[in-house]
Structure formats: C-alpha cells, structure tokens
N, C-alpha and C positions, 0 to 999 in steps of 0.2 A: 504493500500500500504506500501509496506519495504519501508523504509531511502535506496537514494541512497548514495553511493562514494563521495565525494564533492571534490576539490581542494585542496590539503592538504601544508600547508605551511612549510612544512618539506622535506629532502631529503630520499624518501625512501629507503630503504637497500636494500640488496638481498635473504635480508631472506627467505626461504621458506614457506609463510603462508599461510592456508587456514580453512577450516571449519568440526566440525562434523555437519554434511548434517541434522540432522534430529533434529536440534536444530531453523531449519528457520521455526520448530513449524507446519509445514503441510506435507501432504503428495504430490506427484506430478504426473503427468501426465505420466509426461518421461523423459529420463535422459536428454535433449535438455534445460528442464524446468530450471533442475538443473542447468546447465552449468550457463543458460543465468545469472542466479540470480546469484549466485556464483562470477562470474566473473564482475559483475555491482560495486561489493561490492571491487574485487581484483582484476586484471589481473593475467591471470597463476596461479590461484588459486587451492591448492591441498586439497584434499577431504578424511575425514571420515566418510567410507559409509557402511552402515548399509542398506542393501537391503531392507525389508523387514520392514524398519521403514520410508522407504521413498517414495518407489514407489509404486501404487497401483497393479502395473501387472508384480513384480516378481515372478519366478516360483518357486514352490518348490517340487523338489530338482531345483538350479540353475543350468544354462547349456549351453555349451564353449557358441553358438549361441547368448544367448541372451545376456550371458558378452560383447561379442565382439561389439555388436550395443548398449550398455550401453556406451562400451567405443570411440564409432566411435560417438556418438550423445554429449557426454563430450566435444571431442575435437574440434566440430564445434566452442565451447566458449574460446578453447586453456585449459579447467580445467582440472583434472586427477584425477583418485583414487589413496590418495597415501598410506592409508591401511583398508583394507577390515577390518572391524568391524564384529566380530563373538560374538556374546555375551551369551558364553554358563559358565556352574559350571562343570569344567574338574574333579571333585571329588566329584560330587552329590553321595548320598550315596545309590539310589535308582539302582541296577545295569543295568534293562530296559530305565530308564530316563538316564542312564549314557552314553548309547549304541546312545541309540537317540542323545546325546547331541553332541557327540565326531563324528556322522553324520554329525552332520551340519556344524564342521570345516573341519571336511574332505572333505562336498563339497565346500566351500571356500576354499579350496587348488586347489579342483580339477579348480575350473573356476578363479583361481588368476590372471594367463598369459595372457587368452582373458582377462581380463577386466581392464588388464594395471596396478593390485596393486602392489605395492612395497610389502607390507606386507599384513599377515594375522593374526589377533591380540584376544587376548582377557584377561580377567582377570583371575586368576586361582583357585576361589572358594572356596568355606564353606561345610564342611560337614553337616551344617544345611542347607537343601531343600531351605530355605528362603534366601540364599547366607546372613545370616546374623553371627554374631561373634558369634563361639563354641568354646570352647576352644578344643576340640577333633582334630579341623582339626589343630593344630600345633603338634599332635604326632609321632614320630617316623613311626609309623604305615602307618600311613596318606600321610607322606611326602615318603615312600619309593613307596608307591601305585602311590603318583602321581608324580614321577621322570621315572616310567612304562608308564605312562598315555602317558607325552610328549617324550617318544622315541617312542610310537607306531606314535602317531602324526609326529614328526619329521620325521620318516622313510616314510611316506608319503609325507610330505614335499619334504624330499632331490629327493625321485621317482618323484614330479611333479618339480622339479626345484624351487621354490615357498622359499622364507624367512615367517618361523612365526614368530611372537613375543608376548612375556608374558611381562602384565604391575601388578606392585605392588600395593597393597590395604594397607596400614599400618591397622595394629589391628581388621584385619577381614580374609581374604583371607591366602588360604594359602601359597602363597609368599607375605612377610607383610614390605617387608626391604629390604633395600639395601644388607646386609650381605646376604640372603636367596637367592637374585636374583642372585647374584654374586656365589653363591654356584650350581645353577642350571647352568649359563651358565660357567662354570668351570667345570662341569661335564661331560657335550655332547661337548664342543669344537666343534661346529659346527657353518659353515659359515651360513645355513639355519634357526638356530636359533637365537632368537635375544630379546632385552628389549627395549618396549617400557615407554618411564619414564614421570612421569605423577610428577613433585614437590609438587601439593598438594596434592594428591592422595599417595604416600609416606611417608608423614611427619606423624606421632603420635598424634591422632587423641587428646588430651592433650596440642600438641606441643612441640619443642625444645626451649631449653636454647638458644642456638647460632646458630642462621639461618645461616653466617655461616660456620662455622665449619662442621655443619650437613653436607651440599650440596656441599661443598667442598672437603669431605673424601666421599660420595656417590658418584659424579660423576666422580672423580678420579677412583674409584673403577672401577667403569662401563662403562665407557667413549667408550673403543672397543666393547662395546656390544649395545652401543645406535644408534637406528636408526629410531625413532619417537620419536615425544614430544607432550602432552596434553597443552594447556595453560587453566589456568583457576585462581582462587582466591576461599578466605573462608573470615569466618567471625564466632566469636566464639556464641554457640548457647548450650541452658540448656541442649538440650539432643539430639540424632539423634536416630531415630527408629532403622538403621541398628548395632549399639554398643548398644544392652540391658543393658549391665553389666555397663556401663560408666555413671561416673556423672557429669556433665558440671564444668564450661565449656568444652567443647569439640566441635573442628571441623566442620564446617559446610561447607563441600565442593564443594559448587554449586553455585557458585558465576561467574560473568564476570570477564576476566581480566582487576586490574586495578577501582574494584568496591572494594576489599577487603582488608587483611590485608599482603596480601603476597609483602615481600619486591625484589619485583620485577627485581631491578636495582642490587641486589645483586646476584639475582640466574641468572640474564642476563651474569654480570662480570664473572660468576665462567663455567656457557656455554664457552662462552672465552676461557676462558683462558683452557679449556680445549678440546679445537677446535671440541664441541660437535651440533656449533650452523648452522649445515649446511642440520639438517636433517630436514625431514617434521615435521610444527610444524603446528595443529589442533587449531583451539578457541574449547572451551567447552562450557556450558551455556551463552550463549551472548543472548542478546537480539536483533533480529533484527532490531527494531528501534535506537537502542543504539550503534550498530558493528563499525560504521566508528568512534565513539568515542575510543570503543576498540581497534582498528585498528592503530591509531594514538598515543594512550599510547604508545603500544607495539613499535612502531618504534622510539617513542624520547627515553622511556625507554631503549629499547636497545644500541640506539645513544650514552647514554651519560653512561653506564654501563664500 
C-alpha cells in the first residue's frame, strides 16, 4: 500500500504541485485509478502523463475519444494533465525512426485539447540512437536540422491550438543550456512554443561554481518562456552510463526532492523573485512511500525561500 497524505503542520501555498504519473512505479487500470491516488497524496493535483507508461489500455495512435474520458475520469478526483509527456529523440539520426518519432508528438498535439494538457513536452535528443552524449549533435549541422524539426512540429502545434514545450538536458541533448534554449525560443517567437525547465536536469553535469549566479542569469533569461517545472535532486556519482566521455564526479540526477544536494531554498528564492513560481511544477523520482515527506520539504522550503 502507498503512504497516505497525513496532517501537515504547515500552511500550505498555492503552488501548483503534482506528479510525473508513472513514477507511483505501476501501471493502472484507468485514468479514475490515477486521479484517486494522485489526489490522496494532493488535492488538485497536476499530472505528468506519459500514456503509454501508465495505462495499460492506451491506444496507439491516441485519439480525441479516448483523451477526453482520460480527462472526464481525472476530474472525478478534481486532478488534470498539466503536460502531456512525449518522450521521443527529435534528431534520431535514423530518418525512418525519425518519421516514426516526430508521429508520436504529433499525435500528442493532435489529442492535447480533449485531454485537458496545458502542454506537450519532450526532451530534444542525441544524434546517438542511445539518446546518449555525441559530440556531433552540438554541430552547426545538427542544430540547423533541428530548428527544421521544431517548426515542422510547431506548425502543427499553432494548427491544433496546443503549447509545446522543449526541456534542456545539460551535456547531452541537443539543447544543453540555458543560452541554446533561449536561442530557440528567440527564434520562433511563438506563443505555442515554450520551455519547460527542469534545475537539475540543466545544471552541468560537473556542476557550477555558484548555484546562484547560474539560476539566476538562466531564469532571468527565460522566465517569458517558462511554463512547466521538473522538481527533482542529485547526488554526485563516479560515472552515469548516459555521459560516456565524463569522469566523476559527475551528476546523478534521479534523486527525490529534498533527498539530495540541490540547494533548494535558493532556486525557490530566485522562482520568486522572478514571478516564474506559478507554473505546473511535477515531482520526479519520488518514492511513493516517501512523497508526503517530499511534499512537505517543498512547501517549508519554499515558505521560507
């Protein structure tokens, strides 16, 4: 049995929190499932949902019908999707597997509206097939290919009414930084394009000198383009399979928030003060028996930020 919600001796905020869905480690029945659980843990709890990691009886391709009674069986528990999880490599180098790939966000564009997502997100890949670090995919080449990529995507977007959004991978992906992301959505100036920003999932996978400094000129930077947040922690580790090339320590980003080393109450203050802390903000790696611990960080943490 999951840990429920307990009493909390704190004044909760209004922060928008909720969960990537397919971190409560099962898969489910039906979206009702999700809601009930979801919402045990938060009231009005907002959701990263990844179809196809969570339910056993999505279709594929997905389609408006069955978004819509995803989203009618959510709101029995008051929860919502607030960005549809697509989880494809927009620069697989494979041009079949490229075709296929760049399908599957297209049909997440196409079923966004029935199924109530704010966004439709994903990371934006490695020209190694393993979505792992190449240095190829930082080349001119690479990057003009996939600035093609997201306006085919985005042109589809703006036609279904639908916001996407690209989250950054430092030292893998090829938007790796704050500067690169800010260079893409400075490009398209589009309201249907968007960043979603993930603090450990951008940092250098090494780390920074001055946490911050770092998150302070990032979210300054990007602050008009943010419209989801990851929460998660790290903890430094001798090597990570997906940076071959790196020698520890180095970044271990799978961590609960609040389990690890990320200075918390700082990246809270610089949200703030940068009036970015009102989007949907995700747990990542939580442990369900652990969540209302996580839960509770996050709200004094923020409190006192």
């Amino acid at each position: 049995m999951f840990a429920k919600t307990t009493f909390l001796s704190y004044a909760t905020t209004m922060l928008d929190l909720g969960f990537r869905t397919h971190d409560f480690g099962r898969k489910f029945k039906n979206a009702e499932e999700i809601g009930q659980l979801a919402s045990s843990f938060r009231k009005n709890a907002c959701l990263h949902f990844a179809p196809y990691k969570v339910l056993d009886d999505a279709p594929k391709p997905m389609n408006c019908d069955w978004a819509s009674s995803v989203k009618k069986d959510l709101e029995k528990n008051s929860v919502r999707v607030a960005v549809l999880g697509c989880y494809i490599n927009p620069v697989h180098p494979d041009p079949e597997v490229l075709e296929s790939e760049l399908g599957k966000f297209e049909n997440g564009i196409e079923v966004a509206n029935s199924l109530g997502a704010a966004l439709v997100a994903t990371e934006t890949g490695s020209l190694d097939p393993r979505n792992v670090r190449c240095e190829d995919t930082w080349s001119d080449k690479n990057w003009a290919r996939f600035l093609k990529i997201i306006e085919r995507l985005l042109n589809k977007a703006v036609k279904n009414n639908v916001i996407m959004a690209i989250e950054a991978v430092a030292d893998k992906n090829t938007v790796d930084d704050p500067v690169r992301m800010f260079k893409v959505m400075e490009t398209f100036k589009s309201p249907n394009l968007r960043c979603l920003f993930d603090a450990v999932n951008i940092m250098p996978i090494k780390g920074v000198a001055d946490f911050y400094s770092y998150y302070d000129e990032a979210v300054s930077m990007l602050a008009p383009y943010i419209s989801a947040m990851h929460l998660k922690d790290f903890v430094w580790a001798d090597s990570m399979p997906n940076y071959p090339f790196a020698v520890g320590p180095v970044k271990k980003g799978n961590i609960a928030i609040g389990e690890g080393l990320m200075p918390w109450k700082t990246i809270f203050g610089i949200y703030k003060k940068y009036k970015v802390d009102n989007v949907p903000m995700t747990l990542e790696n939580f442990n369900p028996q652990t969540l209302p611990n996580s839960l509770e960080y996050i709200e004094k943490t923020y409190a006192e930020a």
